[in-house]
N, C-alpha and C positions, 0 to 999 in steps of 0.2 A: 504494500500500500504506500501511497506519494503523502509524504506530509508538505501537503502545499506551503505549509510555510519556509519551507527548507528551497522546495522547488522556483518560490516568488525570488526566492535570495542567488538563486543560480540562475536568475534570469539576467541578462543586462538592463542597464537604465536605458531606455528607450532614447533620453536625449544625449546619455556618452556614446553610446552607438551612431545618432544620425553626428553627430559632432567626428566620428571616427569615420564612418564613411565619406562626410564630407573632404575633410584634411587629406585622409589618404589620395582621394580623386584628385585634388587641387594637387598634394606632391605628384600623384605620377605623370600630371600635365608634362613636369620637364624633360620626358623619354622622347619624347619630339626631340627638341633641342639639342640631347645628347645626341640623337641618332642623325641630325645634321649638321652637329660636329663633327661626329665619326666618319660620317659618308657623305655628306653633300647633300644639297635638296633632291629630294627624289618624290615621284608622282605618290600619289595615296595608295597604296595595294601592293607597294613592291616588296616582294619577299625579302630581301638582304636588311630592306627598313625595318619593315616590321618584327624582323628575328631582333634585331635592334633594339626597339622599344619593344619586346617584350621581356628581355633580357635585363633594357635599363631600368623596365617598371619592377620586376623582381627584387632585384636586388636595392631598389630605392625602399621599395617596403620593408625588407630584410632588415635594412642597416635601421630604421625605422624602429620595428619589434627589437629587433634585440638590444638595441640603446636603449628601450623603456623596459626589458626586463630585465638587464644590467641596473638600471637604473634604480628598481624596485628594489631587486633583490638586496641592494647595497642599502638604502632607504632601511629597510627592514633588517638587515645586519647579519644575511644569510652568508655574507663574505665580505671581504674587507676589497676598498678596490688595489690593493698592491695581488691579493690572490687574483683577480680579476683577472688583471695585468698580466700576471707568471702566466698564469691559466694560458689565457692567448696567447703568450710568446712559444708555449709548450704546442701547442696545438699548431702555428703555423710554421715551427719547424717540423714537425712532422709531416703536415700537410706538404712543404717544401719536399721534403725527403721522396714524398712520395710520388710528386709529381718528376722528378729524379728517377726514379723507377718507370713511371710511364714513357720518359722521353729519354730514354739511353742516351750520353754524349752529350747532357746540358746539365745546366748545373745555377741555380742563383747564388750573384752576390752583392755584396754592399755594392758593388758598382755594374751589375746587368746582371745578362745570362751569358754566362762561360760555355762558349761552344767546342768540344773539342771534335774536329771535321771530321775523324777516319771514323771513332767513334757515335757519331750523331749520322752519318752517313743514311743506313739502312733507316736509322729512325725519320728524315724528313723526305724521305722518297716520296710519300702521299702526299707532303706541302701543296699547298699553290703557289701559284710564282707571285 
């Protein structure tokens, strides 16, 4: 059985919801803009664009959530932000490591991607030019 009073309280506020839809629509207006920085203006329907802005609108929301649940969570004192901090730094060297793995013969550093040619060979044969 629903104890609706439990159930009233997992519901959202009606106007932090239209305030969250609103916002979010207004941020992902700028995946335009990125994507004709990226690529130049291009006609309405073009594939290359719109892989583009749906990529930029992702990741705008992304960065979005999880600044507000970092946020929270530090608010509330579920971690400290220097844990926050390590946290990330852990996680994008691993990430790094592993995208090292996917692309044999590259390598990031403080100052690019370290290519080495014999080694990265077989790996950028699918490139585009």
């Amino acid at each position: 059985m629903i104890n609706h009073d439990e159930h009233e309280q997992q519901m959202p506020n009606e106007a932090i919801s239209n305030r969250l839809h609103r916002t979010l629509n207004r941020l992902a207006k700028w995946r335009s803009v990125f994507a004709g920085w990226q690529l130049g203006t291009r006609v309405t329907g073009d594939p290359e664009s719109e892989a583009v802005r749906d990529h930029r609108e992702l990741s705008m929301v992304m960065r979005a959530e999880v600044s507000a649940l970092a946020a929270l969570l530090m608010q509330k004192r579920v971690f400290t932000v220097d844990e926050f901090n390590a946290q990330i730094a852990d996680e994008a060297e691993w990430l790094s490591q592993a995208y090292e793995r996917k692309f044999p013969g590259m390598r990031a550093t403080d100052a690019g991607i370290s290519i080495d040619p014999h080694a990265a060979k077989d790996t950028m044969k699918g490139f585009r030019p």
